[in-house]
LUMGU-217127 format. One record per residue: z, x, y of N, C-alpha, C, O in turn. Coordinates in steps of 0.05 Angstrom, whole numbers, padded with zeros to 5 digits, always signed. Example, Ala and Ser with C-alpha at 12.3 -4.5 7.8 and 13.67 -1.06 7.14 Angstrom:
! residues 2
+00156+00264-00114+00156+00246-00090+00156+00264-00066+00169+00285-00066+00142+00257-00045+00143+00273-00021+00157+00258+00001+00161+00268+00023
***
This chain:
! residues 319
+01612+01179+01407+01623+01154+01397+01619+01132+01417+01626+01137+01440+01608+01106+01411+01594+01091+01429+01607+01067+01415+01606+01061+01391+01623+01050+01438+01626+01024+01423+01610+00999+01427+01617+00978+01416+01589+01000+01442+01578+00984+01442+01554+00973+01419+01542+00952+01423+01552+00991+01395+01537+00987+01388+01554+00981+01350+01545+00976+01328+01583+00985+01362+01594+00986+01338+01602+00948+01325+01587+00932+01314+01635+00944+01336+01640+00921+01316+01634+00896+01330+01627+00896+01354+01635+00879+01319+01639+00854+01338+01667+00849+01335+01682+00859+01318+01673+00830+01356+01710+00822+01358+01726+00821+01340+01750+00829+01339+01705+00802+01317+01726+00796+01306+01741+00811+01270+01757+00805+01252+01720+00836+01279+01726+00858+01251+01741+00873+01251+01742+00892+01267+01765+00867+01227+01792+00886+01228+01792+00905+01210+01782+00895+01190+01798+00930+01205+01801+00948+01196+01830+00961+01184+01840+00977+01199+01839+00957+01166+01862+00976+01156+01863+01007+01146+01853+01013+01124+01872+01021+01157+01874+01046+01137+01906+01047+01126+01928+01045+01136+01895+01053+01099+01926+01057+01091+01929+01085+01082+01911+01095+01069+01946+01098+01087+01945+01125+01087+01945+01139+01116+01922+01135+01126+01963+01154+01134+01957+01163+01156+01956+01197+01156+01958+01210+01177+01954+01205+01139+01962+01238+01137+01929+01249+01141+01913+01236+01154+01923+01271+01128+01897+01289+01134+01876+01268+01141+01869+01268+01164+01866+01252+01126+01845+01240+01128+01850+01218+01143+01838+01213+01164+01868+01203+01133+01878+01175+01156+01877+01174+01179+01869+01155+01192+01883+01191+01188+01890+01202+01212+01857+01206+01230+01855+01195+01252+01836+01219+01220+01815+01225+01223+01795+01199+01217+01775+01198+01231+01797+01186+01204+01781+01160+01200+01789+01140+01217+01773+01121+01219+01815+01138+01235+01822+01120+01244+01807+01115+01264+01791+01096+01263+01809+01128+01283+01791+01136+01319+01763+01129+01309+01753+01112+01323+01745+01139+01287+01719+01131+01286+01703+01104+01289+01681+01098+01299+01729+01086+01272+01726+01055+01279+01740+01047+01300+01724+01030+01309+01758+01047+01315+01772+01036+01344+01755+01051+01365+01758+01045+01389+01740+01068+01359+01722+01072+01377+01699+01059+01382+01689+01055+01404+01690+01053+01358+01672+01026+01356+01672+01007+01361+01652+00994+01360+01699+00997+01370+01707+00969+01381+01716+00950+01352+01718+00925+01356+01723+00959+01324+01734+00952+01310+01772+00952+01315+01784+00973+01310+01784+00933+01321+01813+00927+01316+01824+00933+01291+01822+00919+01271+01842+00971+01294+01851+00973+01267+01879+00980+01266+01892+00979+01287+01888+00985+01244+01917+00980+01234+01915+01007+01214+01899+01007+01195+01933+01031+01221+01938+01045+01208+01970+01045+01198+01989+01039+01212+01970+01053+01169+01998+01043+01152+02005+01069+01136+01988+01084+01126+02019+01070+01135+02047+01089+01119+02069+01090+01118+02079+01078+01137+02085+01101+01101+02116+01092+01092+02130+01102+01103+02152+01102+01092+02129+01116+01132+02150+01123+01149+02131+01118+01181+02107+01115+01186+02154+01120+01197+02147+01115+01236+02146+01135+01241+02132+01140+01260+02157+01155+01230+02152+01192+01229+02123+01205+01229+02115+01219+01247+02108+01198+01204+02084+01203+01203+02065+01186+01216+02042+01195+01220+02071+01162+01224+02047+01151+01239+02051+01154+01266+02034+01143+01280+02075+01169+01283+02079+01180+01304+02060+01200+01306+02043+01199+01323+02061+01217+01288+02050+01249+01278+02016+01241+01287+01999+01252+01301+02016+01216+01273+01982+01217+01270+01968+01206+01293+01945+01213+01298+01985+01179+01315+01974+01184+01334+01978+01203+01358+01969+01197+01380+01990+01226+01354+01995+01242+01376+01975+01258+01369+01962+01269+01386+01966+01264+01333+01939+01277+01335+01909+01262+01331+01887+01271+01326+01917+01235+01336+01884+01229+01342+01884+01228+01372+01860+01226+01378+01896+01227+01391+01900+01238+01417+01891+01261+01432+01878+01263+01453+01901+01281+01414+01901+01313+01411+01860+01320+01405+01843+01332+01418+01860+01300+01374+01828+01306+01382+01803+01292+01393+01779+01297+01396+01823+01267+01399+01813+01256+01421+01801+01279+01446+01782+01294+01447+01818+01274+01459+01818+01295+01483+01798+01331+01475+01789+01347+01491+01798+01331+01453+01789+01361+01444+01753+01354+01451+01736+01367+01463+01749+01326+01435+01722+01323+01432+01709+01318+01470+01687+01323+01479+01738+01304+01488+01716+01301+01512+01717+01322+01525+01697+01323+01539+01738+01349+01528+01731+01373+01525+01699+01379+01525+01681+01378+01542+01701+01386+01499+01675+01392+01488+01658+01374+01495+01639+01379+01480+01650+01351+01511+01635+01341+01519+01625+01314+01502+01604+01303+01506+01645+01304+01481+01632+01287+01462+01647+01265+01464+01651+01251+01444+01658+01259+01487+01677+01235+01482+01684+01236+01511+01690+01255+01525+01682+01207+01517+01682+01194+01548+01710+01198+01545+01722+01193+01524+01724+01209+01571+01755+01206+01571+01756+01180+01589+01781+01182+01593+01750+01157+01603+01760+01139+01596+01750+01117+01578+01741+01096+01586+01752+01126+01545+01754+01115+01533+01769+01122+01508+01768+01115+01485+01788+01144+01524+01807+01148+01507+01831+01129+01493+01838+01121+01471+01840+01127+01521+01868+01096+01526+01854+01084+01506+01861+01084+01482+01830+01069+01517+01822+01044+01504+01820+01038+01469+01824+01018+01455+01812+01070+01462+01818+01080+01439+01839+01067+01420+01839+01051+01401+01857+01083+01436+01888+01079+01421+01898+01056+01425+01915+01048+01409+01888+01041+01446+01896+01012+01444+01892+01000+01420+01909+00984+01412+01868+01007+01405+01852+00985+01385+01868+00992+01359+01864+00977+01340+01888+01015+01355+01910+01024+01342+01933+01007+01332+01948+01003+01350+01938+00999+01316+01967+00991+01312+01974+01008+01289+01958+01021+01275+02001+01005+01288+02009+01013+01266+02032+00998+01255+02047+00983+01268+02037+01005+01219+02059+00987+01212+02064+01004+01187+02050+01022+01179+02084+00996+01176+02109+01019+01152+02093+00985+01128+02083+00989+01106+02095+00966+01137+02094+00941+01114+02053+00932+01128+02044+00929+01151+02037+00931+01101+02012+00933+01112+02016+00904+01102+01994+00894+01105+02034+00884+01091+02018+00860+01075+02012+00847+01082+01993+00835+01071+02029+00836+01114+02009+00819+01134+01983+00831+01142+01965+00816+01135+01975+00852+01154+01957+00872+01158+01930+00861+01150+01913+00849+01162+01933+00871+01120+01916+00867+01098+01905+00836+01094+01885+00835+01080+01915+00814+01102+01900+00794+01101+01891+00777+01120+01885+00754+01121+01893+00798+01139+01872+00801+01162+01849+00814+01163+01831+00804+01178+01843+00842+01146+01828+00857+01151+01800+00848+01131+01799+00837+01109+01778+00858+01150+01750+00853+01137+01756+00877+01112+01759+00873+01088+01756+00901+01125+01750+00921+01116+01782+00942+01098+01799+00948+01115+01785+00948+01078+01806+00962+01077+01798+00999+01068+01783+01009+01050+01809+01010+01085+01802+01041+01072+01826+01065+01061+01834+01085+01073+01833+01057+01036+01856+01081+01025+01858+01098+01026+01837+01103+01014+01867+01122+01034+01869+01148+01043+01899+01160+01043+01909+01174+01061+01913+01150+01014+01934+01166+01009+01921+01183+00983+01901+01178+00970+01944+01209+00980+01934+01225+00962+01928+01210+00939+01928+01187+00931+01916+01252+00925+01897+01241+00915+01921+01239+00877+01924+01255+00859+01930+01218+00880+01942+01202+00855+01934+01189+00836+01942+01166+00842+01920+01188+00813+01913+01163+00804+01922+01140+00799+01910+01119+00801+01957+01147+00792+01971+01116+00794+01978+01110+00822+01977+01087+00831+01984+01127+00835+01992+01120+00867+01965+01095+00871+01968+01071+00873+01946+01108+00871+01914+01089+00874+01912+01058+00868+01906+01038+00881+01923+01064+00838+01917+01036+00825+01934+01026+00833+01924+01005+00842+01965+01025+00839+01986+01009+00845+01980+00998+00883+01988+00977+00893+01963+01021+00895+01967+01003+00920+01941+00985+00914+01945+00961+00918+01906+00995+00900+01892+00973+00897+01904+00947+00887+01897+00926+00897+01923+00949+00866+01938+00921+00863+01945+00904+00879+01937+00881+00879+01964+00915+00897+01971+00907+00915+01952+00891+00935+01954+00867+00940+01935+00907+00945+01919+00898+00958+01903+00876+00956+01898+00860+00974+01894+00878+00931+01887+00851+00916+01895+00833+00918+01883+00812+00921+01920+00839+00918+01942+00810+00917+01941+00805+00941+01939+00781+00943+01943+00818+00965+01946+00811+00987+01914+00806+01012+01914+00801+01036+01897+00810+00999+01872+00810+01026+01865+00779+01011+01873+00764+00993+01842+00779+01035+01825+00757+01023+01808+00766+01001+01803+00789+00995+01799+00743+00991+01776+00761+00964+01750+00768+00983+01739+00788+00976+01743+00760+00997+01723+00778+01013+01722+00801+01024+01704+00816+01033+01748+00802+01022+01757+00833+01042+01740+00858+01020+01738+00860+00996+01731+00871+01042+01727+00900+01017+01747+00913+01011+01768+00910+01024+01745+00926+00993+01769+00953+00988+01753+00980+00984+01733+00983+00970+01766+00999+01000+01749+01026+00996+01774+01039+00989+01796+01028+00993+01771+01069+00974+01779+01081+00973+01763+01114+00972+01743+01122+00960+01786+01128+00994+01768+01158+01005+01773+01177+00988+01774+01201+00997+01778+01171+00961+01785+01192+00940+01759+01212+00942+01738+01201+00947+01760+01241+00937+01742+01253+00939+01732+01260+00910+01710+01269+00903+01750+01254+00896+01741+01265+00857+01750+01244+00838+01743+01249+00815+01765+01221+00840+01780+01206+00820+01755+01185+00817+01740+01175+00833+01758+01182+00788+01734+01152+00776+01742+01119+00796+01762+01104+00798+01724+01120+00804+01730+01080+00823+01729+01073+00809+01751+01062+00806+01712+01070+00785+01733+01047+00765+01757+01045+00748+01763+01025+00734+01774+01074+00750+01796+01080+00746+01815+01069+00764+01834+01055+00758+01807+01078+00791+01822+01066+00812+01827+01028+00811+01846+01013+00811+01798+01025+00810+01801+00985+00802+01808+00979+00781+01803+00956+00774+01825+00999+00760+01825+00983+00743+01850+00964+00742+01849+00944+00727+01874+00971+00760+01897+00949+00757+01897+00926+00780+01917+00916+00791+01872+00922+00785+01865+00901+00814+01845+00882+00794+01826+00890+00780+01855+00858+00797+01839+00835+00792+01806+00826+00792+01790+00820+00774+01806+00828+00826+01779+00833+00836+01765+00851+00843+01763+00862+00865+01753+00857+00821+01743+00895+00816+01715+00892+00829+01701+00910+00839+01710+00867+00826+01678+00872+00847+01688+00894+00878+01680+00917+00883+01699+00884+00886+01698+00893+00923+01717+00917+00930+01730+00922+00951+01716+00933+00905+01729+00959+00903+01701+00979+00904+01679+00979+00894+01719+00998+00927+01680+01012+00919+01694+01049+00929+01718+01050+00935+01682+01067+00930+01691+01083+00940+01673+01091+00969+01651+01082+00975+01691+01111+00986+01679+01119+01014+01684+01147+01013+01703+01153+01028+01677+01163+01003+01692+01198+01007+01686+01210+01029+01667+01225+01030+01702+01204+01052+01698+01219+01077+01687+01254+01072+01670+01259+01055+01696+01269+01084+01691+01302+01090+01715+01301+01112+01721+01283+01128+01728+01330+01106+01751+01333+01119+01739+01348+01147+01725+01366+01138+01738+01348+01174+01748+01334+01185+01733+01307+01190+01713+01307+01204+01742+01284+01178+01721+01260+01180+01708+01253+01205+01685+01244+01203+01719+01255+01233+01712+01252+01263+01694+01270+01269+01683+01269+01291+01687+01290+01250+01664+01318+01255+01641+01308+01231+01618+01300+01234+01655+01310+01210+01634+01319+01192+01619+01286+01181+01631+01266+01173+01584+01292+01182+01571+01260+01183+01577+01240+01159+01584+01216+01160+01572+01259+01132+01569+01250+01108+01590+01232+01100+01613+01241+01102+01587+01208+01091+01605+01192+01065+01589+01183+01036+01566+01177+01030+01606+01186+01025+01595+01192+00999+01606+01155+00989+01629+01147+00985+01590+01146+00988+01590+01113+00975+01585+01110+00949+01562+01113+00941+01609+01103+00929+01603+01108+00901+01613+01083+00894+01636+01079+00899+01600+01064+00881+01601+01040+00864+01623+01046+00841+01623+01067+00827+01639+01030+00839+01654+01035+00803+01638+01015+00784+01618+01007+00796+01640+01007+00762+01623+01002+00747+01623+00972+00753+01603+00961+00744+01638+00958+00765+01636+00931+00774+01634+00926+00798+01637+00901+00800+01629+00938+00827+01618+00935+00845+01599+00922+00851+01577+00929+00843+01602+00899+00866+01579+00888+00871+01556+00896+00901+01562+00896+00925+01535+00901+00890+01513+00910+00896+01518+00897+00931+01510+00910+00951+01531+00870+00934+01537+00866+00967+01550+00882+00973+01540+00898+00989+01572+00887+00965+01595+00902+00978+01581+00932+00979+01594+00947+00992+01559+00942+00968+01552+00969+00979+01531+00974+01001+01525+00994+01014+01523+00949+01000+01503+00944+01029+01522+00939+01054+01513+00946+01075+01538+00932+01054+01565+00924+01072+01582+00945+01075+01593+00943+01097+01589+00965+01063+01600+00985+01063+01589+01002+01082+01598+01009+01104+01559+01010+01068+01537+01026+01087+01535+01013+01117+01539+01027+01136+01530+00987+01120+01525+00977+01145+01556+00991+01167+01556+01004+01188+01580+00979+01149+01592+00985+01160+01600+01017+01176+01607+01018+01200+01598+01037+01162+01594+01066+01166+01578+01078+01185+01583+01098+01199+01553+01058+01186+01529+01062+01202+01534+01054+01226+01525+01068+01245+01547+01032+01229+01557+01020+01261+01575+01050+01271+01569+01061+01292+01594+01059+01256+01610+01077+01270+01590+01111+01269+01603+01132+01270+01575+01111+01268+01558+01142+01265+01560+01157+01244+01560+01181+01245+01561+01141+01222+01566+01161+01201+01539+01170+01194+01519+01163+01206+01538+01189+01170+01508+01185+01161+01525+01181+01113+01528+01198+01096+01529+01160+01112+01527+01146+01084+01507+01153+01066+01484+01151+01074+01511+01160+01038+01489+01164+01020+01497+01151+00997+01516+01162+00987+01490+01134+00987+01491+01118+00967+01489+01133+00932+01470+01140+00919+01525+01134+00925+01515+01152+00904+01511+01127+00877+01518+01103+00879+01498+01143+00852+01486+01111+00834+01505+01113+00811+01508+01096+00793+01516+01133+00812+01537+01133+00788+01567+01144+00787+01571+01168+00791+01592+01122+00779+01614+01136+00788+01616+01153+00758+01615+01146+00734+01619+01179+00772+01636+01202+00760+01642+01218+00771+01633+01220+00794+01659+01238+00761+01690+01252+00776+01680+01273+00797+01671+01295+00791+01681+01264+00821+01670+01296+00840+01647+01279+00846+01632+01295+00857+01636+01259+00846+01612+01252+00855+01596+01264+00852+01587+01270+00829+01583+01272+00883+01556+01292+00890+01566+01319+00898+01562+01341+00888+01578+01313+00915+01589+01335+00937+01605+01359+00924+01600+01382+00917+01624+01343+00924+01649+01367+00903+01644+01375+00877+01651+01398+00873+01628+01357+00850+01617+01370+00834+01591+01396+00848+01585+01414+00832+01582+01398+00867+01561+01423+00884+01583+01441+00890+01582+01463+00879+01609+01434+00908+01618+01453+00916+01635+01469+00905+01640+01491+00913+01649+01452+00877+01666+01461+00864+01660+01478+00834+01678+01486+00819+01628+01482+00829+01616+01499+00823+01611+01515+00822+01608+01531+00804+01605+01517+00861+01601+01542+00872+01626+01558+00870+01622+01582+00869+01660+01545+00869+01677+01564+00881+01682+01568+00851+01694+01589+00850+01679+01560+00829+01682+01565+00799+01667+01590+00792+01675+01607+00776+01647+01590+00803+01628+01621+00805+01643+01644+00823+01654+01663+00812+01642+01642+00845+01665+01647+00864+01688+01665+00858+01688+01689+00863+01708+01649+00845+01731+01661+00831+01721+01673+00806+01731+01694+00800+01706+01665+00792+01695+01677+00772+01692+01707+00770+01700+01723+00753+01672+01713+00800+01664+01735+00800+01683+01758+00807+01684+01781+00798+01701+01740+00831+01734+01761+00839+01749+01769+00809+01752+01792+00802+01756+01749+00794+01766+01752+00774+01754+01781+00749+01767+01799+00740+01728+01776+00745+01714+01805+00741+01708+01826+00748+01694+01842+00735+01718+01831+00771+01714+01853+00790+01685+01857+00792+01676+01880+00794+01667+01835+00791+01651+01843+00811+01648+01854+00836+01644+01877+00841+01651+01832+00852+01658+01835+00881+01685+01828+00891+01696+01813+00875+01702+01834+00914+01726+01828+00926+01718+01798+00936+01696+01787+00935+01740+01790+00944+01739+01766+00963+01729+01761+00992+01720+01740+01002+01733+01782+01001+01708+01788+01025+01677+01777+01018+01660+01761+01026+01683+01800+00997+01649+01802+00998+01629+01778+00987+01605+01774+00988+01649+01765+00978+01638+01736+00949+01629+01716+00991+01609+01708+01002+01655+01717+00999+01654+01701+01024+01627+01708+01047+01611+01693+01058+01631+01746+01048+01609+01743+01064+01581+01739+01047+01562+01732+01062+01577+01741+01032+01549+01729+01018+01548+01708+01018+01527+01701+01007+01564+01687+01027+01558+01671+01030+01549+01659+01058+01533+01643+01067+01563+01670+01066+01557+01660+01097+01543+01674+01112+01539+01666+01135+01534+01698+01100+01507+01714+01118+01487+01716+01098+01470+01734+01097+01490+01692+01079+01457+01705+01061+01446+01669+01064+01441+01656+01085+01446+01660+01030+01441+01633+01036+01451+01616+01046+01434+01599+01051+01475+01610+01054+01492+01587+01071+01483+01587+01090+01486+01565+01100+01469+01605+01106+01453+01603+01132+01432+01580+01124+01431+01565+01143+01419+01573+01109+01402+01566+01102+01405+01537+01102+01392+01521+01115+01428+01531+01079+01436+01492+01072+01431+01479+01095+01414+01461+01092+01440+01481+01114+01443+01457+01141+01415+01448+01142+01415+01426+01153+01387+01457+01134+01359+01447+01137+01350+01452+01112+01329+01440+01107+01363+01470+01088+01347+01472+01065+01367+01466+01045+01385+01483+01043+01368+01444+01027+01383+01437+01012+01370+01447+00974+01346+01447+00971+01379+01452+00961+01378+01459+00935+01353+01460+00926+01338+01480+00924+01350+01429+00921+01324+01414+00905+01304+01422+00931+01287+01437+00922+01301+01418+00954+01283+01432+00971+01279+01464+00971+01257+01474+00972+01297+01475+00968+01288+01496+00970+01283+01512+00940+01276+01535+00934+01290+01488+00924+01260+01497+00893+01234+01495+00888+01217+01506+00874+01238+01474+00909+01208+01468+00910+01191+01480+00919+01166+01481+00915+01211+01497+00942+01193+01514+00973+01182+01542+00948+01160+01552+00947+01206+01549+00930+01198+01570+00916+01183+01566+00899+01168+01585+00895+01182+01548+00885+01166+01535+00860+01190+01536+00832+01209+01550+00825+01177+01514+00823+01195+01500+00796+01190+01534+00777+01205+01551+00768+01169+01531+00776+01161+01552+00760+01178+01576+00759+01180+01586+00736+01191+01590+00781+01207+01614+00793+01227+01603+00783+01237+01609+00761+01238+01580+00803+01260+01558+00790+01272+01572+00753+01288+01589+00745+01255+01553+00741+01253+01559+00706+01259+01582+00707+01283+01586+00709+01242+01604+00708+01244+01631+00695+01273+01641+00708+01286+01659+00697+01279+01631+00725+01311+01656+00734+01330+01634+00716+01346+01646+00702+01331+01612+00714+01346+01595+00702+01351+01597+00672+01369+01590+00655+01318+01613+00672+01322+01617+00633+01340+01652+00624+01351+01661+00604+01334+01662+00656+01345+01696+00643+01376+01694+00658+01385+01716+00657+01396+01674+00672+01415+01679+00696+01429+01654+00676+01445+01664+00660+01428+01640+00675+01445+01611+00665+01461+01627+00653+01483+01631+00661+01451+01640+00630+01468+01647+00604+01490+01670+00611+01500+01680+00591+01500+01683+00641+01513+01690+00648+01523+01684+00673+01524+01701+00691+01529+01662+00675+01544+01646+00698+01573+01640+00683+01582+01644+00660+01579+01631+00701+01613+01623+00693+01611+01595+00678+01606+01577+00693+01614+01589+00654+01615+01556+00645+01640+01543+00637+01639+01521+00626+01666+01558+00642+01692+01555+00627+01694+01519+00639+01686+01511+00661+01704+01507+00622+01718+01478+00638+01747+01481+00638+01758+01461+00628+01763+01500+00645+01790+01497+00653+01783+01526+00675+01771+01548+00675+01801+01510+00690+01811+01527+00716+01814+01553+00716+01827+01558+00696+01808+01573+00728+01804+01612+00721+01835+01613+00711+01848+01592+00712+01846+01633+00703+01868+01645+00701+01882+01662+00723+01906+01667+00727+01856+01672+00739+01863+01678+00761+01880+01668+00776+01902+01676+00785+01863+01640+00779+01872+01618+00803+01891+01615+00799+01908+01614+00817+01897+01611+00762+01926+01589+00755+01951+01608+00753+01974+01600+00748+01943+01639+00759+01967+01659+00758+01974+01658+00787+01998+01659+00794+01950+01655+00809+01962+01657+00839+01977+01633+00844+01997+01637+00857+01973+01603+00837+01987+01587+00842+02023+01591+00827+02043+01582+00837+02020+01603+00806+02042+01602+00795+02060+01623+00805+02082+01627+00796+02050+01634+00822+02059+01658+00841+02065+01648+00867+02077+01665+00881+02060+01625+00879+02063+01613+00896+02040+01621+00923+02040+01613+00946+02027+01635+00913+02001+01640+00932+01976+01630+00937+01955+01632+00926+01988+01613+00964+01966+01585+00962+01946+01580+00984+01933+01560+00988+01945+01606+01000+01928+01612+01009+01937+01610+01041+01953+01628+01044+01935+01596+01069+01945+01594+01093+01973+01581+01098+01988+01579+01117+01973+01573+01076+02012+01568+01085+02032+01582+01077+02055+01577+01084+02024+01605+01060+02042+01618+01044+02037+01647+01050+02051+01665+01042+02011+01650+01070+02007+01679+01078+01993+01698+01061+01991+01722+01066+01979+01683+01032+01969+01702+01018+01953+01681+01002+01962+01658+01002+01927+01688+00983+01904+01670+00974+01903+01691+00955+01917+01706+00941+01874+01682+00963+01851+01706+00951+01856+01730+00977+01860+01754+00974+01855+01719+00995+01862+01737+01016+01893+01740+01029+01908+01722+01021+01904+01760+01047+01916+01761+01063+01914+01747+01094+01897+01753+01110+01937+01729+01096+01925+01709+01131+01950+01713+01132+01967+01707+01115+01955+01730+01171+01970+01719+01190+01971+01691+01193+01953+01677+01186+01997+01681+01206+01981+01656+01219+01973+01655+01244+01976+01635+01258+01961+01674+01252+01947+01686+01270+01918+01685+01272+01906+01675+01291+01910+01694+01253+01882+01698+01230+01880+01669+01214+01857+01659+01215+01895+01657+01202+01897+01628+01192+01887+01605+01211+01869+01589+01206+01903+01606+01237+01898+01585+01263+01857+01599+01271+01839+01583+01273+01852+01625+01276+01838+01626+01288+01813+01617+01267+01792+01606+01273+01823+01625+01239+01794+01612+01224+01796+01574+01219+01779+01559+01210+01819+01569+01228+01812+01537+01227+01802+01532+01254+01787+01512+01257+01808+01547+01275+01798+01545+01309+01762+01544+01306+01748+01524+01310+01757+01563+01299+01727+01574+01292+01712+01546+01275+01694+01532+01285+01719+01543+01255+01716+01522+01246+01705+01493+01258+01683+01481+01256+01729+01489+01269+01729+01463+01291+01700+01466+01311+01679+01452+01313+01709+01487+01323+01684+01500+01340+01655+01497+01332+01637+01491+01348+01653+01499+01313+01627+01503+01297+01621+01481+01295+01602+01473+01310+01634+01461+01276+01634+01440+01277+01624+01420+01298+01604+01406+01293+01637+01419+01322+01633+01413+01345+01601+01415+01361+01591+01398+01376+01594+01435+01354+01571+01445+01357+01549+01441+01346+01526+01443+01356+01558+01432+01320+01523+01422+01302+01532+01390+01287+01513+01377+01279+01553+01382+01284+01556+01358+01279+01535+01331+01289+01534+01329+01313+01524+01317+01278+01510+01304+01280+01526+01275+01293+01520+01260+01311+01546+01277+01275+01568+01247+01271+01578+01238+01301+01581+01215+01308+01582+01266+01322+01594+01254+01344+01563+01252+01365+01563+01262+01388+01541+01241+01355+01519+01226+01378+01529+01197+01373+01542+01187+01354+01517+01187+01394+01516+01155+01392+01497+01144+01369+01475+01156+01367+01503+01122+01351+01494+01107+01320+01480+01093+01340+01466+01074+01333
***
């Protein structure tokens, strides 16, 4: 993270929302030399959130990815406030990152509306909800756009840039620019619908996934390690559509014509899933999933994680 190549003086940044993601998007821009303002409805949680952008502050110069003195300087470029409405009509840039609500959404885009300049952008880091659902109780629906980080946003490169149906074509060149100053790597998606790119891919895969636990195919182990010792090795340099091509369309077709017709296609949620949730088994907070986790075994596979992360992330070189 390099600020010299990031904001100029006079670009302000809001996040509203400080919890999972807020929290993680904040440091990306005040590292850049953007002046930001993180907001939420208690001094409790935005305590919470800068003691942990601190925490991975310090983790990344550890690991060698972050100048420790430019930690302080960091958190200097930090404010925080419980009331964003002065905030907000200061800021160039605004980025939403409270849950994921649809009216919660629309009522703060309102707001916001009412309160930025009309130049200001508005983003929101919803990872699955329609942007033009979100704009729809805001006035000025041009400069509503979406940004779908990746959890942990300070690791992981990708933002997913999704137009709602009135977005203006500036505000997505400005969006991108902006992303790009802080190291992201931005992909411009062309059509808003639910899950975008990303999570409609991933949430396929775990629909197959549970699918297959649920049939006694395979256990939950085993769905997991096939994945991560067969093709998952592979994605980080070979993505889908590449690696149809590497095999040929032709191969492609023929498994697609004899395999489709026994895949999972239900559009409601397994029964599986919706009996473990109703069982209260929700996977590392509750001590039981698909699998059994200590929180022993819970901390070390989010540890590992991080680790990994750390290690092939692209996002923490200098933009």
């Amino acid at each position: 993270m390099n600020c010299e190549n990031g904001a100029t003086k006079s670009e302000q940044i809001l996040v509203v929302g400080a919890g999972l993601m807020g929290h993680g998007i904040a440091p990306l821009f005040a590292s850049h030399g953007y002046k930001l303002t993180l907001a939420d409805i208690r001094e409790d949680i935005l305590s919470r959130a800068l003691n942990r952008i601190r925490e991975n502050l310090l983790l990344l110069n550890e690991k060698g990815h972050f100048d420790s003195g430019k930690i302080d300087s960091t958190l200097e470029r930090i404010a925080t406030t419980v009331n964003f409405e002065a905030q907000a009509h200061e800021a160039d840039l605004v980025i939403e990152a409270a849950p994921e609500d649809l009216r919660l959404k629309q009522n703060l885009f309102r707001r916001l509306d009412e309160y930025c300049r009309p130049e200001t952008i508005l983003a929101t880091n919803t990872s699955v909800i329609s942007i033009t659902e979100i704009a729809r109780a805001a006035r000025i629906r041009n400069r509503i756009v979406g940004t779908h980080f990746w959890n942990p946003p300070y690791l992981i490169p990708l933002v997913e840039v999704v137009p709602g149906e009135e977005t203006s074509p500036d505000v997505i060149e400005k969006t991108l620019n902006h992303l790009r100053k802080v190291g992201k790597h931005p992909v411009r998606v062309r059509k808003d619908v639910p899950g975008f790119v990303g999570n409609r891919l991933q949430h396929a895969l775990w629909r197959e996934a549970i699918s297959i636990v649920e049939k006694g195919i395979a256990d939950p182990e085993t769905v997991d390690e096939v994945v991560k010792k067969g093709f998952g090795i592979r994605l980080p340099v070979l993505g889908p559509l590449e690696n149809a091509d590497m095999v040929g369309l032709d191969l492609t077709w023929a498994i697609h014509d004899y395999l489709l017709k026994h895949l999972e296609a239900s559009p409601s949620p397994s029964a599986l899933l919706r009996d473990k949730v109703q069982r209260g088994e929700l996977g590392f907070r509750t001590g039981v999933g698909f699998r059994k986790w200590s929180n022993k075994e819970a901390e070390r596979t989010r540890k590992k994680l991080i680790d990994y992360l750390l290690t092939r992330c692209e996002s923490l070189e200098d933009p």
